[in-house]
N, CA, C and O atoms as CSV, one atom per row, in Angstrom:
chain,resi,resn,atom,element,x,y,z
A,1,UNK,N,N,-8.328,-0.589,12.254
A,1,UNK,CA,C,-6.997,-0.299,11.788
A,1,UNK,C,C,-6.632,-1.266,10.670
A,1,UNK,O,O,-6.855,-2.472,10.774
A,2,UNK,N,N,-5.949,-0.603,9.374
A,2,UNK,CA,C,-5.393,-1.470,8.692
A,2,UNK,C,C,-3.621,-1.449,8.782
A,2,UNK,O,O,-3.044,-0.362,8.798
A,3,UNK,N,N,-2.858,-2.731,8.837
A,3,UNK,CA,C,-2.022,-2.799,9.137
A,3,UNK,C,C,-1.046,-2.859,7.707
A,3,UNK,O,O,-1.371,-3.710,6.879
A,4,UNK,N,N,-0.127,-2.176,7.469
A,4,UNK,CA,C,0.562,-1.822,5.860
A,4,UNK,C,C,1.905,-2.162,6.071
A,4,UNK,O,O,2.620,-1.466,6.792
A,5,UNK,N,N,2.305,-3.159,5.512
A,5,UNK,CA,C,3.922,-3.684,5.327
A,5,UNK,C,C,4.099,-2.806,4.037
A,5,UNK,O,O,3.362,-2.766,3.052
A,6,UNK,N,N,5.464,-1.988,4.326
A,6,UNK,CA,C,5.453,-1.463,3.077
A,6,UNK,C,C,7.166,-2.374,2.844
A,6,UNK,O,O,7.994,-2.623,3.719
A,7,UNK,N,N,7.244,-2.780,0.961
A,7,UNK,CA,C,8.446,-3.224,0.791
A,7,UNK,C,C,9.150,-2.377,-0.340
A,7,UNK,O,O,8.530,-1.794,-1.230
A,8,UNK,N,N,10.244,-2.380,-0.226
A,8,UNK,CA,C,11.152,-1.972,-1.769
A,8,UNK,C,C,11.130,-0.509,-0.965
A,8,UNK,O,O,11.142,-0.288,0.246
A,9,UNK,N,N,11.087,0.590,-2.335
A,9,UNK,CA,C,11.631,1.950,-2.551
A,9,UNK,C,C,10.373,2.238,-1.478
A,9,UNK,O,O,10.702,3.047,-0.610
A,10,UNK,N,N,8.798,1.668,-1.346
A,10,UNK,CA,C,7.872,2.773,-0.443
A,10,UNK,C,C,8.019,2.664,0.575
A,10,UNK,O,O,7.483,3.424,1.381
A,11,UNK,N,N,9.075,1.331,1.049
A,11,UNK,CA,C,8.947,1.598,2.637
A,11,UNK,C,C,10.290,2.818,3.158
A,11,UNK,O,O,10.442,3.412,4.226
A,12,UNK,N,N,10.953,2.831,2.111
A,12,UNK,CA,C,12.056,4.263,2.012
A,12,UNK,C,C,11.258,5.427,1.423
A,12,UNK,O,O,12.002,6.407,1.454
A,13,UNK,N,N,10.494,5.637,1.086
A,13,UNK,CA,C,9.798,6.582,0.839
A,13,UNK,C,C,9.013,7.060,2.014
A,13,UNK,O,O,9.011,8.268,2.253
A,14,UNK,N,N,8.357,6.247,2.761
A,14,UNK,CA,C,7.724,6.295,3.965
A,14,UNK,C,C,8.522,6.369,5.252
A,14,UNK,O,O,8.343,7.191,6.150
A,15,UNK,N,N,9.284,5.555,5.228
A,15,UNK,CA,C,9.849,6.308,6.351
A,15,UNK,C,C,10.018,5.172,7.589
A,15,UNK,O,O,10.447,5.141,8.743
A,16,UNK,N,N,9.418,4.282,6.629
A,16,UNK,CA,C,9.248,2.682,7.663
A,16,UNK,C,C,8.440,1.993,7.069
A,16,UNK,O,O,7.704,2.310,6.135
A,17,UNK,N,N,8.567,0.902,7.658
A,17,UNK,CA,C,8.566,-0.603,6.832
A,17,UNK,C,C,7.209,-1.114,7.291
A,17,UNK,O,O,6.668,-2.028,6.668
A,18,UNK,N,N,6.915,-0.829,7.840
A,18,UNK,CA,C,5.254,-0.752,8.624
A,18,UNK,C,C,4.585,0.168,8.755
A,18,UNK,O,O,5.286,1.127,9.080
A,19,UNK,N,N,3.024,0.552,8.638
A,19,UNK,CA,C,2.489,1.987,9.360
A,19,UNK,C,C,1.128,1.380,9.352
A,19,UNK,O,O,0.819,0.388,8.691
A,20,UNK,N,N,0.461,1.951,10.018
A,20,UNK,CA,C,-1.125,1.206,10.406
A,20,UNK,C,C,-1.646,2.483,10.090
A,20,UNK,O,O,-1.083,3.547,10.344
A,21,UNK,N,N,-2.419,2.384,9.694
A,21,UNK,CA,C,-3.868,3.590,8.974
A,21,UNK,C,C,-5.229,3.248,10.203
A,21,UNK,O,O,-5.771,2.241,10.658
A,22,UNK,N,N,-5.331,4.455,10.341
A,22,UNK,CA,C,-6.293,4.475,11.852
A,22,UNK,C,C,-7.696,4.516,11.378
A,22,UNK,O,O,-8.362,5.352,11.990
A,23,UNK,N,N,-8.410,3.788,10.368
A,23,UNK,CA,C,-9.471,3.529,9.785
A,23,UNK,C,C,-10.009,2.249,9.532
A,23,UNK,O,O,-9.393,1.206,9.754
A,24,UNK,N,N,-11.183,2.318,9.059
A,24,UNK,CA,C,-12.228,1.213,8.695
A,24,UNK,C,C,-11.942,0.921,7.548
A,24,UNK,O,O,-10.854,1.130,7.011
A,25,UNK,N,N,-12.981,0.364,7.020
A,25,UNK,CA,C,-12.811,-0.179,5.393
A,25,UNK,C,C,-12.445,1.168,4.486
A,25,UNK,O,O,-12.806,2.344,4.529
A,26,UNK,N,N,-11.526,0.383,3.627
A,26,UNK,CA,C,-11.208,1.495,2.669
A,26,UNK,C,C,-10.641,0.924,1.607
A,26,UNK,O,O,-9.823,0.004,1.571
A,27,UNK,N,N,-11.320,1.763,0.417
A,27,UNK,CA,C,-10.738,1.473,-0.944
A,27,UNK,C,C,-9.526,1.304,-1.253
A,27,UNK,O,O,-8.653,2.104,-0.915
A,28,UNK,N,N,-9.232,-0.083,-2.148
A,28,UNK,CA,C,-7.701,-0.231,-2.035
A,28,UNK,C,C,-7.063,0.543,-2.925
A,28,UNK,O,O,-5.882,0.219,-3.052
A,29,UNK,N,N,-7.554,1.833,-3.874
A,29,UNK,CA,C,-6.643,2.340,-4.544
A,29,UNK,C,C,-6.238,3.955,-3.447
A,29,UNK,O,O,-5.277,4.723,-3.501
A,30,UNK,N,N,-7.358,3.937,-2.621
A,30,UNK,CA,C,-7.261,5.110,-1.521
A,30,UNK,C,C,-6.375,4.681,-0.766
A,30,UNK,O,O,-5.652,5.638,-0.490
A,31,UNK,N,N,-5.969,3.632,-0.199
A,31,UNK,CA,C,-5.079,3.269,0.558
A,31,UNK,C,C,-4.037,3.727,0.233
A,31,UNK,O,O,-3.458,4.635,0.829
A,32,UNK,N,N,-3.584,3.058,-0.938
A,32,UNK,CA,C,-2.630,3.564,-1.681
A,32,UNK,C,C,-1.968,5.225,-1.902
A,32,UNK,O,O,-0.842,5.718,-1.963
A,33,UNK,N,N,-3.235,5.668,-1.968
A,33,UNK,CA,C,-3.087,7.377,-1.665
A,33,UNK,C,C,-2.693,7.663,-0.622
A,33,UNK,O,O,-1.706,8.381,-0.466
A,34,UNK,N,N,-3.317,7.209,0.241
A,34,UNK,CA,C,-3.085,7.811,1.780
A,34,UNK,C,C,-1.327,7.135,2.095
A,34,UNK,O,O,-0.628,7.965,2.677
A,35,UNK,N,N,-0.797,6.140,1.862
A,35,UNK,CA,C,0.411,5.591,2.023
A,35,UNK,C,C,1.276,6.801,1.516
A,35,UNK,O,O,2.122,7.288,2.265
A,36,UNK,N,N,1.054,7.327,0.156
A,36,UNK,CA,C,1.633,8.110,-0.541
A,36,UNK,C,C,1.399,9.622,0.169
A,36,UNK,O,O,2.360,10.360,0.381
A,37,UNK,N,N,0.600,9.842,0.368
A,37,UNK,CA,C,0.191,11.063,1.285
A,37,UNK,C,C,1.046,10.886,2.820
A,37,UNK,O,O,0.617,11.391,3.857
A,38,UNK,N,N,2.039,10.255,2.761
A,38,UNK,CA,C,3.264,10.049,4.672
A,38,UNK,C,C,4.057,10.768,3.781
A,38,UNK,O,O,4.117,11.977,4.004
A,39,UNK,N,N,4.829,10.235,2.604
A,39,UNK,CA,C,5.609,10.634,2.334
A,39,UNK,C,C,6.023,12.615,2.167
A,39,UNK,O,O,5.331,13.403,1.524
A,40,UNK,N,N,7.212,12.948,2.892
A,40,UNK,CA,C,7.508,14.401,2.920
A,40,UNK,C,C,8.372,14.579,2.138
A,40,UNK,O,O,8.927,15.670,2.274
A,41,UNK,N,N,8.782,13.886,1.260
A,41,UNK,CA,C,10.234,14.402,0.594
A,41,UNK,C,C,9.493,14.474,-1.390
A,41,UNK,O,O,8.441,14.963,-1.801
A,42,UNK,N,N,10.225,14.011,-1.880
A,42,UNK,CA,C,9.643,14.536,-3.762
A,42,UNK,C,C,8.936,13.115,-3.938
A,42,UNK,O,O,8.797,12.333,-2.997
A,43,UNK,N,N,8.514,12.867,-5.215
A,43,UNK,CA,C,7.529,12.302,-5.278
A,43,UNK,C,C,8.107,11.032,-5.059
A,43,UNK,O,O,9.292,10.785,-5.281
A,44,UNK,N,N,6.810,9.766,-4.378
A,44,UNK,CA,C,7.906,8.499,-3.540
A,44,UNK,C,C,7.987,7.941,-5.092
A,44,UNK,O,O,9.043,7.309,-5.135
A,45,UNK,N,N,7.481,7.899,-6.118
A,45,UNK,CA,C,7.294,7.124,-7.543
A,45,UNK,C,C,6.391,5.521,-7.207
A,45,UNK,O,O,6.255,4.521,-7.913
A,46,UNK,N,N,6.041,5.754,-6.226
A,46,UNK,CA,C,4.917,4.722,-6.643
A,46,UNK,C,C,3.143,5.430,-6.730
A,46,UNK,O,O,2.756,6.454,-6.166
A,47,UNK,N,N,2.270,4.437,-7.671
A,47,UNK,CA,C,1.322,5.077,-7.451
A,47,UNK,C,C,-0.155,3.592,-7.375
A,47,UNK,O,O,0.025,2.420,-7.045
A,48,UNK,N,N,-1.010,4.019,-7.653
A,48,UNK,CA,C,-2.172,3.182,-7.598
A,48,UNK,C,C,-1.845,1.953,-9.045
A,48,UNK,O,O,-2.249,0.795,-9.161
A,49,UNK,N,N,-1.076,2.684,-9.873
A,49,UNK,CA,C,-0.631,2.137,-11.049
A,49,UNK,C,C,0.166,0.982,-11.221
A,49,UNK,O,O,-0.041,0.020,-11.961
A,50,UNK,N,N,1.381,1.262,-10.215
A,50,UNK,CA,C,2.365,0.349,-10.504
A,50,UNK,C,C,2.859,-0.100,-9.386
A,50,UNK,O,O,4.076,-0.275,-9.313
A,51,UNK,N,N,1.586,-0.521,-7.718
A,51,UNK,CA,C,2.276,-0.688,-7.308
A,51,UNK,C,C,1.137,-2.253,-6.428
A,51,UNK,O,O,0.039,-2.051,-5.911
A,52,UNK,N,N,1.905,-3.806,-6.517
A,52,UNK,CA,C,0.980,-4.626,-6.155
A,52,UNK,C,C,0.335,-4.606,-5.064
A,52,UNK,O,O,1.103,-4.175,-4.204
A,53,UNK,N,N,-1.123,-4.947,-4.428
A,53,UNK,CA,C,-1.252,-5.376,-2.806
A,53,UNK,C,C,-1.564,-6.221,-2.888
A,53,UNK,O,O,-2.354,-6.569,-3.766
A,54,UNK,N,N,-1.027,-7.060,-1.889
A,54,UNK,CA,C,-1.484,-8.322,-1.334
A,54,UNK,C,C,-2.102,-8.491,-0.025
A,54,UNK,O,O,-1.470,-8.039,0.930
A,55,UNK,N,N,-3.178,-9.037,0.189
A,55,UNK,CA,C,-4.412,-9.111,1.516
A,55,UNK,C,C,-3.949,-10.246,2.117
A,55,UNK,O,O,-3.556,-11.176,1.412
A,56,UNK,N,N,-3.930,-10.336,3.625
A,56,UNK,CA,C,-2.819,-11.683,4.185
A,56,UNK,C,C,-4.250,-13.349,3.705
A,56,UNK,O,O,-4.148,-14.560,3.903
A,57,UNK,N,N,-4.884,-12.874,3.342
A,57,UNK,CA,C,-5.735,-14.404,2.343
A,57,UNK,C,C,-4.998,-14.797,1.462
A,57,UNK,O,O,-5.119,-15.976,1.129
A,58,UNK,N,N,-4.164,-14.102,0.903
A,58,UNK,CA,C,-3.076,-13.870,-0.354
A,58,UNK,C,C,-3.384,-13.803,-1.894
A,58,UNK,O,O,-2.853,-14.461,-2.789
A,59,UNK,N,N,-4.475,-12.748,-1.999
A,59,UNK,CA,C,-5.261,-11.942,-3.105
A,59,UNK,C,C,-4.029,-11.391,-3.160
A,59,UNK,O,O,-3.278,-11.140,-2.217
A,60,UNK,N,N,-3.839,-11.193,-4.464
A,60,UNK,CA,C,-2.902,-10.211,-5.073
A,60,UNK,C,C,-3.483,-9.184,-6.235
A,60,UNK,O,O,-4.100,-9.629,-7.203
A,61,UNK,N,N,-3.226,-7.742,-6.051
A,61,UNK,CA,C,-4.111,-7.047,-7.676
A,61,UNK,C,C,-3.696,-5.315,-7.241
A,61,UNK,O,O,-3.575,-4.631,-6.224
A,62,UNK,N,N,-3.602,-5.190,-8.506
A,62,UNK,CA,C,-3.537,-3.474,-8.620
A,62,UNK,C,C,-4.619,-2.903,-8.546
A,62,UNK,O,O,-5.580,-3.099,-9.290
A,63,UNK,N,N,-4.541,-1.970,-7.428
A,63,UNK,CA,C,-5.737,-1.420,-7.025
A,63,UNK,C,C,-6.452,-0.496,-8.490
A,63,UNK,O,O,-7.666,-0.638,-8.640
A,64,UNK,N,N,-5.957,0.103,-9.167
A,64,UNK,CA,C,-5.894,0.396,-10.427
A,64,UNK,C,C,-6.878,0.107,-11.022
A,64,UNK,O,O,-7.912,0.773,-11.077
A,65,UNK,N,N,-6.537,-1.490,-11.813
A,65,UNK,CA,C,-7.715,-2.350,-12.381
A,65,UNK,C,C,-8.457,-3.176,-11.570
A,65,UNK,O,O,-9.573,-3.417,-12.031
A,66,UNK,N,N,-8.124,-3.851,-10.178
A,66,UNK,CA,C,-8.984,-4.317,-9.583
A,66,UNK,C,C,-9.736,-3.889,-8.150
A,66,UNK,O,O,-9.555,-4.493,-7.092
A,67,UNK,N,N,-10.489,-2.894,-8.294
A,67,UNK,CA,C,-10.465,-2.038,-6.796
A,67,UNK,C,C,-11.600,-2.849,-5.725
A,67,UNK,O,O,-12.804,-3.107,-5.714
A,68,UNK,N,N,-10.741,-3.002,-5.103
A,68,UNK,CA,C,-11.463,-4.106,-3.600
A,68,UNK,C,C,-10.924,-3.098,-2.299
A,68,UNK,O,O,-9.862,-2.477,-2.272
A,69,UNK,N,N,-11.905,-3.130,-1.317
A,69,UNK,CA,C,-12.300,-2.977,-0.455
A,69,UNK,C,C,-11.169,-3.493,0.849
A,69,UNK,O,O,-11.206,-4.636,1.306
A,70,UNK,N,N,-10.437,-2.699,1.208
A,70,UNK,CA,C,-9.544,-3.528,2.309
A,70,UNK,C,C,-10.324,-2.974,3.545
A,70,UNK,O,O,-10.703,-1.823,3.764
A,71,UNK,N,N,-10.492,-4.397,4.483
A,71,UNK,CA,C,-11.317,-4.619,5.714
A,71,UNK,C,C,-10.321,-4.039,7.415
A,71,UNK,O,O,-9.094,-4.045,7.322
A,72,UNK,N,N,-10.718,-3.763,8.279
A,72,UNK,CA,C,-10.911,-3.296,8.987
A,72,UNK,C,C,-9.840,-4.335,10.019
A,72,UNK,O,O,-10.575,-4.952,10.790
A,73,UNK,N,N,-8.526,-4.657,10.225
A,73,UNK,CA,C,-7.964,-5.468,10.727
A,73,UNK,C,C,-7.013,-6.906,9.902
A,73,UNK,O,O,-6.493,-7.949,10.297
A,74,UNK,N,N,-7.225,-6.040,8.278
A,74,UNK,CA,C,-6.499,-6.299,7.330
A,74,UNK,C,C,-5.036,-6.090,8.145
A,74,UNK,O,O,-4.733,-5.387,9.110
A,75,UNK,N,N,-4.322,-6.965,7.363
A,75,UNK,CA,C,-2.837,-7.267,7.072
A,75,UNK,C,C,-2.730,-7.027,4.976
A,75,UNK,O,O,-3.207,-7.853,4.198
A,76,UNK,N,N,-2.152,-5.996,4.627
A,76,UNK,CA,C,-2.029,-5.993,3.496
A,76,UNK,C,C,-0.462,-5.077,3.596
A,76,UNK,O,O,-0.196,-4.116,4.317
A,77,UNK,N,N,0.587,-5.941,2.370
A,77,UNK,CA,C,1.808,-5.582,2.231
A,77,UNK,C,C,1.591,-5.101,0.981
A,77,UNK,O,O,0.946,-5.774,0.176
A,78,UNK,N,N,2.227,-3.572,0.575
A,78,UNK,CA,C,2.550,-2.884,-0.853
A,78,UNK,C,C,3.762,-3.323,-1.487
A,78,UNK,O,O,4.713,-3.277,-0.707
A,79,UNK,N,N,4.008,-3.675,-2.472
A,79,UNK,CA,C,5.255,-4.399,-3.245
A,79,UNK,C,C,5.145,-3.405,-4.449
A,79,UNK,O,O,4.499,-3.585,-5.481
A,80,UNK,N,N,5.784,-2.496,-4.165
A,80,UNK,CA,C,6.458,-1.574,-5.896
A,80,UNK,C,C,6.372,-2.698,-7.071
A,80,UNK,O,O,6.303,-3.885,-6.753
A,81,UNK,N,N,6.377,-2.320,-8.350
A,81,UNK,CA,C,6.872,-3.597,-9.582
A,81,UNK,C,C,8.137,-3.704,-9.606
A,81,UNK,O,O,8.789,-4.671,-10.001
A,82,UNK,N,N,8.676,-2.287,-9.005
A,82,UNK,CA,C,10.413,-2.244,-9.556
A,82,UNK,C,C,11.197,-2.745,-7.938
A,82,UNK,O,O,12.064,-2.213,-7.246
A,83,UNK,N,N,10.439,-3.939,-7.807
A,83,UNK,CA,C,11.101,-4.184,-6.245
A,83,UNK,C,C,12.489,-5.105,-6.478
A,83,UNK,O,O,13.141,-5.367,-5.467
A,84,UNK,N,N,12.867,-5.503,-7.516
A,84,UNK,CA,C,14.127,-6.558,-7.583
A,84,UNK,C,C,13.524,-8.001,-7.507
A,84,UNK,O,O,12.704,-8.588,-8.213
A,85,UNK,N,N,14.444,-8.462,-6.055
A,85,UNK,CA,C,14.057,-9.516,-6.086
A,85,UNK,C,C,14.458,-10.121,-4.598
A,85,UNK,O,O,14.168,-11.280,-4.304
């Protein structure tokens, strides 16, 4: 299981502020998909593009340009760019 803090507009997009993905290793821009793939309502506006992860080691990177591998009992939180502050 990977465990997903979601913050800003995706965890209102989602539907909650947490959700665990019932899988093994997985690509961190797929993650990202699949987060986006809860959402039921119009599009949440985040994407692989513009939106940071951080791995609880505290790697930070857009899955985008830097695509890493999130592990199997990961702690990783999604942070929109347009999160405030």
């Amino acid at each position: 299981m990977i465990h997903v803090r979601c913050y800003g507009h995706i965890g209102t997009s989602v539907g909650s502020n947490e959700v665990t993905l019932e899988c093994a290793d997985l690509d961190s821009a797929e993650l990202v998909d699949r987060v986006r793939g809860m959402v039921t309502g119009p599009d949440p506006g985040f994407t692989r593009y513009n939106t940071l992860v951080m791995v609880e080691e505290g790697e930070a990177f857009v899955p985008a340009g830097a695509r890493r591998t999130v592990r199997d009992g990961d702690r990783v939180a999604l942070i929109p760019f347009s999160h405030g502050g």
